[in-house]
C-alpha positions in Angstrom: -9.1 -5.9 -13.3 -10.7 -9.1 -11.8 -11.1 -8.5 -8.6 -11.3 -4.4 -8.7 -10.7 -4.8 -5.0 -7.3 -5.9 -5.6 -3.8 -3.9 -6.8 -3.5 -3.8 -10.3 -0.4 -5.7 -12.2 -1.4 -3.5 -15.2 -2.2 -0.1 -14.6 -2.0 1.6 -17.7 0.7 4.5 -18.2 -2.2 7.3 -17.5 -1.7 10.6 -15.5 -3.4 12.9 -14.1 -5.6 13.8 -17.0 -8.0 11.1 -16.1 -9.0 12.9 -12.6 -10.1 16.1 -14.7 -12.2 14.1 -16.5 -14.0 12.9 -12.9 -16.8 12.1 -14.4 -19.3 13.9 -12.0 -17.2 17.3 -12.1 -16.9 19.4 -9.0 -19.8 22.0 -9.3 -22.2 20.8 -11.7 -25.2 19.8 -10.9 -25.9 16.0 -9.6 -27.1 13.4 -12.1 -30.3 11.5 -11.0 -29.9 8.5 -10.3 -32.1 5.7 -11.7 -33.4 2.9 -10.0 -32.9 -0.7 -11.5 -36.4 -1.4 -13.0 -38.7 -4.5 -12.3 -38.8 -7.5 -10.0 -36.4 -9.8 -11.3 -37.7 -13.6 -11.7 -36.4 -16.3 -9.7 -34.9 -18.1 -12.7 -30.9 -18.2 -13.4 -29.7 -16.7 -15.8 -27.1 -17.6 -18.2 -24.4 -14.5 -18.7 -21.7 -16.6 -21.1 -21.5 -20.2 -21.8 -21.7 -22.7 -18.7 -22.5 -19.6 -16.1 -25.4 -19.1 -14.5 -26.0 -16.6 -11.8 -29.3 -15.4 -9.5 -31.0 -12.3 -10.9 -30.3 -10.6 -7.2 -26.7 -10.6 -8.8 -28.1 -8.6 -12.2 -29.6 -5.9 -9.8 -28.6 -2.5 -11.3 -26.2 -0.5 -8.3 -27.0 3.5 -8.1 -25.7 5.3 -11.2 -24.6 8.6 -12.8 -24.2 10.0 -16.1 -21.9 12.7 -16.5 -23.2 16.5 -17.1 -19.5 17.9 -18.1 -18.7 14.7 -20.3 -22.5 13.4 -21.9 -21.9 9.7 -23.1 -22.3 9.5 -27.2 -25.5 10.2 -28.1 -27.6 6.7 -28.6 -25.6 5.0 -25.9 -27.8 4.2 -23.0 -26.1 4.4 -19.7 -28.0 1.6 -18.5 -26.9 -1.0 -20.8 -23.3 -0.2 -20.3 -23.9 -0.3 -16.4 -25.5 -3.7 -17.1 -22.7 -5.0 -19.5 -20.0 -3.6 -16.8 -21.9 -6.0 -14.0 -22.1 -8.6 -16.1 -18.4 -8.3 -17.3 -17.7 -8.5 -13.7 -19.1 -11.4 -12.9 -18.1 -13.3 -15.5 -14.3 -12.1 -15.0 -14.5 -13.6 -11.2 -16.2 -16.6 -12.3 -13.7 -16.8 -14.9 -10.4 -16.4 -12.0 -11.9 -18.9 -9.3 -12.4 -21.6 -11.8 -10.3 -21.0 -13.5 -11.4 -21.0 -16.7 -9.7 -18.3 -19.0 -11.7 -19.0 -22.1 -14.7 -16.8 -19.9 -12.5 -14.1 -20.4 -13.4 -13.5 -24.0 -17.4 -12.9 -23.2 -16.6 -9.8 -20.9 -13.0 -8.4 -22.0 -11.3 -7.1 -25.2 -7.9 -5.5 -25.7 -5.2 -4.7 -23.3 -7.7 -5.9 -20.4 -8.3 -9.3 -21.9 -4.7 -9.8 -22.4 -3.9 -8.8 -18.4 -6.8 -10.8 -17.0 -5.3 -13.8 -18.8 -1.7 -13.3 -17.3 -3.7 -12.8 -14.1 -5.1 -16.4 -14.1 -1.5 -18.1 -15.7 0.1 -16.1 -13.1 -2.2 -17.6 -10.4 -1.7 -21.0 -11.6 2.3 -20.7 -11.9 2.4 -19.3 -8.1 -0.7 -22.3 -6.9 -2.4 -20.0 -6.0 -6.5 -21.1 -6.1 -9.1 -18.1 -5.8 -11.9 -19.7 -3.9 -14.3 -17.3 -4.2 -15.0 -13.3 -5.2 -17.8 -11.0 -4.1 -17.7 -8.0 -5.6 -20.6 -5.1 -4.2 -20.4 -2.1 -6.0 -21.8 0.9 -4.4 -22.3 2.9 -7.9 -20.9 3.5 -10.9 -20.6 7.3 -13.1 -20.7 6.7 -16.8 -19.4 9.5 -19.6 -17.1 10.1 -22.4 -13.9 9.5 -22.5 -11.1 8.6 -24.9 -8.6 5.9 -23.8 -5.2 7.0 -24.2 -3.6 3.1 -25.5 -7.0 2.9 -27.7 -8.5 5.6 -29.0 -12.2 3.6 -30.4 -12.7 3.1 -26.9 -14.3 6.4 -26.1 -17.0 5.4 -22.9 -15.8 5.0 -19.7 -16.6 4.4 -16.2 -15.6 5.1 -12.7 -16.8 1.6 -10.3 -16.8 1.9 -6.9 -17.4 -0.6 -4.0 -15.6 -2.8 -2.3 -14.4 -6.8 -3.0 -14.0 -9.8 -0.3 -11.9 -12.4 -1.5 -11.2 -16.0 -0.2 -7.9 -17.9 -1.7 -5.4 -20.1 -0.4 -2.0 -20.9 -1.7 -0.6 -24.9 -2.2 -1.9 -26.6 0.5 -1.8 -23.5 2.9 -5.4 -22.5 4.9 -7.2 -20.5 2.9 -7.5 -17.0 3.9 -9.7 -13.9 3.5 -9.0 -10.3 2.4 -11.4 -7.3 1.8 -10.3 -3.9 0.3 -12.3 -0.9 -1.4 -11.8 -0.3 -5.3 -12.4 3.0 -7.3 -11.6 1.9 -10.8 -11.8 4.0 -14.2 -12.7 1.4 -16.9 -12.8 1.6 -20.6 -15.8 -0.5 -22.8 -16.2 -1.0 -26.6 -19.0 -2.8 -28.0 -18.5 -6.2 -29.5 -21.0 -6.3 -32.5 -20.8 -10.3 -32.1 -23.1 -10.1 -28.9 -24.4 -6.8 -28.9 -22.6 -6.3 -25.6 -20.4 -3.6 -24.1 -16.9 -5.3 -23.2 -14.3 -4.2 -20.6 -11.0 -2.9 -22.6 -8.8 -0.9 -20.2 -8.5 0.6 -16.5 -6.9 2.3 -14.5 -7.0 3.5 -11.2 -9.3 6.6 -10.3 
């Protein structure tokens, strides 16, 4: 999933029952969509051990909750958007260090073990990820039971789009940009009190 701009080495084996689900179904009535609250402070912020990132990069994107599939009651859709921003940002910190051990402060499960292959996959072909931006343009948040993991029932369809900058060996580095729709999986890690990315698969 780093990079939800780019193709997927581990799509999961899901069908087409993920697309009924469609978070914001055909015909019911549009979420409102809440604005990210307050004017963030100037200070860094520290999202896992050794990163630090502006609070511009915290900013909330547009979001939905689902009508047709409510999240669990006492979840609060804006903490999982949060958590699945943060989760982002430390998973592309974590690929253009490299420095796998990020991994475990924003993925769990079958996601964890794919973003690690991702980065020992990277280093075996030398290729170096020099930088990721990732701008999501909004995310829809509901219930939904993950078919590999069935105690990870809130999910999430992200959209945007991701610019990436890499170079292999000694080779110029080059640039690519590509649109993502992604349907991820979180479960909450009592540890930190944070919702972690689990599982995707493509929207």
């Amino acid at each position: 999933m780093t990079g939800w701009g780019r193709s997927q080495r581990a799509v999961l084996s899901v069908g087409v029952g993920l697309l009924v689900v469609s978070m914001a179904a055909c015909g019911s009535a549009p979420a409102k969509i809440p604005a990210a609250s307050g004017s963030p402070s100037a200070t860094p912020t520290s999202i896992a051990p050794g990163l630090l990132v502006s609070p511009a990069q915290l900013t909330l994107p547009p979001f939905t909750v689902s009508t047709t599939n409510p999240l669990p009651s006492g979840v609060s859709a804006k903490q999982v958007v949060r958590d699945v921003v943060i989760d982002n940002l430390i998973e592309n910190a974590a690929v253009a260090r490299p420095q796998s051990a990020l991994l475990a402060y924003a993925d769990a499960g079958n996601l964890l073990a794919s973003e690690m292959q991702e980065i020992s996959t990277d280093q075996t072909e030398n290729i170096h990820v020099l930088e990721i931006h990732d701008d999501i343009t909004s995310i829809e948040v509901g219930s939904k039971v993950d078919p590999n993991d069935a105690s990870a029932q809130i999910a999430a369809i992200v959209r945007g789009s991701e610019t990436r900058r890499q170079r292999t060996g000694s080779d110029a580095p080059g640039q690519t940009s590509r649109s993502f729709d992604v349907l991820l999986w979180v479960v909450l890690s009592p540890a930190s009190n944070r919702y972690l990315l689990c599982d995707s698969a493509d929207v």
